[in-house]
C-alpha positions in Angstrom: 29.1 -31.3 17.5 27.1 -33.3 14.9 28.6 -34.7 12.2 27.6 -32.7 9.4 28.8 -29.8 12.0 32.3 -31.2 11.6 31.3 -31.0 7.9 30.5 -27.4 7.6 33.1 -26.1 9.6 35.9 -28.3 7.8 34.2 -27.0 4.3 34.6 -23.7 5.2 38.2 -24.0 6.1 39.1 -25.7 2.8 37.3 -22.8 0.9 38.9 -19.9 3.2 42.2 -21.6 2.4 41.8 -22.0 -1.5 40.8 -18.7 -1.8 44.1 -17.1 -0.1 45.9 -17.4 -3.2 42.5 -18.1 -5.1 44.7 -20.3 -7.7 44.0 -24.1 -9.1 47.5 -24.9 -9.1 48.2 -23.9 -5.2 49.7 -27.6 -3.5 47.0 -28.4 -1.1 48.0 -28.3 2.7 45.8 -30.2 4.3 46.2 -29.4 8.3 44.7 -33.0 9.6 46.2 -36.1 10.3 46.1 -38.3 7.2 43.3 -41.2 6.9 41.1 -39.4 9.3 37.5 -38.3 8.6 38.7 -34.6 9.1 41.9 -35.1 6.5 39.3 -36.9 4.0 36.1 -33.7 4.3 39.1 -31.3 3.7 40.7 -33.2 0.5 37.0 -33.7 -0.8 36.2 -29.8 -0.6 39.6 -29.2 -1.6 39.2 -31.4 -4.7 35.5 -29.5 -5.1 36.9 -25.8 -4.9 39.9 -26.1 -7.8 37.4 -28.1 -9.6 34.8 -24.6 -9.4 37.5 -23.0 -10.5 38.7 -25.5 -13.5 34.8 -24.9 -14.3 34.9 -21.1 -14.4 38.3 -20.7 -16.5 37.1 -23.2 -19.0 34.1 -21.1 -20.1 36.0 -18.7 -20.4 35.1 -17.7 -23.9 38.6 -16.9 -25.6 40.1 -19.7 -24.0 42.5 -20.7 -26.1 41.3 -24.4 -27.5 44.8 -26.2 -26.5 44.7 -24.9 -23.3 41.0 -25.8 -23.5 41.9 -29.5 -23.9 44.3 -29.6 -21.3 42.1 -28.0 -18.6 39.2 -30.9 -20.3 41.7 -33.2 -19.0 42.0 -31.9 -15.7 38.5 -31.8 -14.9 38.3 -35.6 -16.1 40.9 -36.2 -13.7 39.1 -34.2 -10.8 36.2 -35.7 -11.5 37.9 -39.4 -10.8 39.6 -38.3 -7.8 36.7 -36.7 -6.1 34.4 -40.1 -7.2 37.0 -42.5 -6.0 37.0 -40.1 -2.4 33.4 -40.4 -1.8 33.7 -44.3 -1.9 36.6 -43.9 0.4 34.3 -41.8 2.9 31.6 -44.6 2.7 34.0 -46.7 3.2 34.6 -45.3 6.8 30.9 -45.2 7.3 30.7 -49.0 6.7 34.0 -50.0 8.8 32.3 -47.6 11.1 28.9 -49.1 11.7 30.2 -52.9 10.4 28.5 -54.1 14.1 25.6 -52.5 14.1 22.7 -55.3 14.3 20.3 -53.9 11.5 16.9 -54.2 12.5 14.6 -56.7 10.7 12.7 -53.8 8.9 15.5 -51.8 7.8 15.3 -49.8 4.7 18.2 -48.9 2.4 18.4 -45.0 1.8 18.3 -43.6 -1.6 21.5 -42.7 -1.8 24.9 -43.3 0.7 26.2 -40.7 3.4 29.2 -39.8 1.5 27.2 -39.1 -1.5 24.7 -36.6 0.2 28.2 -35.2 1.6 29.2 -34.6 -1.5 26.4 -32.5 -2.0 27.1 -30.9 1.5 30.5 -29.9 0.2 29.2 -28.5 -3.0 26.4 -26.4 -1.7 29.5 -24.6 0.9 31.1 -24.0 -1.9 27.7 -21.9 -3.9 27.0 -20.5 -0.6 30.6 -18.8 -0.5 30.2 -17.8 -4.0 26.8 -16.6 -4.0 27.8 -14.5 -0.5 30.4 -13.3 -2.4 27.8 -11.8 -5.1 25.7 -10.1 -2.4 28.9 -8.6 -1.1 29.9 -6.6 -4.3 29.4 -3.0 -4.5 29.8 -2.9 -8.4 25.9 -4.0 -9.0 22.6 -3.1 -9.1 20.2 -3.3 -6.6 17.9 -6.1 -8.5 20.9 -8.1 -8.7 21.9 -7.8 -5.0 18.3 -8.7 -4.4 18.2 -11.8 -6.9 21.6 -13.1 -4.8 20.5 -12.0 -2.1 16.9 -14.6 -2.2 19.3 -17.2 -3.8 21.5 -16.9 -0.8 18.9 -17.6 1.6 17.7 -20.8 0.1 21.1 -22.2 -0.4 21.5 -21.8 3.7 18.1 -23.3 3.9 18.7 -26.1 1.8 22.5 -26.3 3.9 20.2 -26.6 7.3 18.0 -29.0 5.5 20.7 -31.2 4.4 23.0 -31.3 7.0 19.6 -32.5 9.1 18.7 -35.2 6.9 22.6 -36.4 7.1 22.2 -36.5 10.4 19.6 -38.4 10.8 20.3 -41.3 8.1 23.5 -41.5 10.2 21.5 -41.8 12.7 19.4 -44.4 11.1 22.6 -46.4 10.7 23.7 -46.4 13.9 20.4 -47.7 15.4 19.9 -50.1 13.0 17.0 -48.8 11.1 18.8 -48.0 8.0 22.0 -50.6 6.0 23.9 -49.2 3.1 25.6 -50.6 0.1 28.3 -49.3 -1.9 28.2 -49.2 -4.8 31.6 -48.1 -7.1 30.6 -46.2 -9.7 32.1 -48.3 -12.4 32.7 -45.0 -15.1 32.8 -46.7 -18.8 34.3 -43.6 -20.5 37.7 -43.9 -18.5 38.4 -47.6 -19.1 40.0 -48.3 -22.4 38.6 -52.0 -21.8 35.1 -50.0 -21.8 34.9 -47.4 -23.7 35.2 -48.4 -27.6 37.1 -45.0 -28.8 39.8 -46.4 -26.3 39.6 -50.0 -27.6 39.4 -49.2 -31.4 36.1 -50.4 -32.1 35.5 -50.1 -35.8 
């Protein structure tokens, strides 16, 4: 099983298991042993899926506007927790490969694994959705069609992406590629940073 295998499968689960009471506020029961790379992929797509959700009820158009802000301040906090878990996954890719000898013309990649995972996970999630479009019986043919084509590229794009994870891990591992993390260092969330936070006149 390839990595981005363990991915998929693991993304699927987390979705399945959202969607069985297919409600943001459902305590998350993740079935792996904690610190692993399993217990992190489910927590990330976990974190993902509710945050689909927050997404969906907030444009919801008679929302009303103090329940508005309160989701507004979920979604920052989602957003926080699933950045400060991507680091934590390339974190395990760089304890992981910290021996690897890297080759004297190694490139850096444009962006780390955990961050093209973090695509990985989002795309399961629009491939569930979208499936879920093709699936209805309450439409019209050109819109079961139109989901249908979007569908199919979505999987493509899956089969694209989970190759090209593969083989920068790959990379890694032989050398040919190094990485760098770099923490995203948000502005908006540090009152040191941000000046409506520090009173800036």
């Amino acid at each position: 099983m390839t990595f981005t295998d363990l991915c998929n499968k693991i993304f699927v689960e987390s979705i399945r298991d959202y969607h069985i009471t297919d409600n943001v506020d459902t305590p998350i029961a993740n079935p792996y042993e904690v610190k692993t790379i399993e217990y992190y992929l489910y927590l990330k797509n976990w974190i993902d899926t509710v945050q689909w959700h927050f997404e969906d009820i907030i444009r919801d158009p008679n929302i009303d506007p103090v329940a508005a802000l309160t989701l507004k301040r979920r979604i920052d906090k989602s957003n926080q927790d699933r950045t400060d878990l991507v680091e934590l996954i390339d974190s395990y890719f760089l304890d992981k490969y910290k021996d690897v000898k890297i080759l004297s013309n190694a490139t850096i990649n444009t962006e780390s694994p955990a961050w093209a995972v973090d695509r990985l996970s989002i795309l399961a999630l629009k491939i569930y959705h979208m499936r879920q479009e093709v699936e209805r019986a309450d439409t019209t043919p050109e819109h079961h069609a139109q989901c249908e084509t979007k569908l199919n590229i979505l999987l493509e794009q899956q089969k694209d992406l989970s190759t090209a994870i593969n083989q920068l891990i790959e990379d890694i591992e032989a050398g040919r590629k190094y990485m760098k993390v770099y923490k995203q260092m948000k502005m908006y969330n540090d009152p040191s940073l941000n000046p409506v936070l520090y009173g800036k006149k």
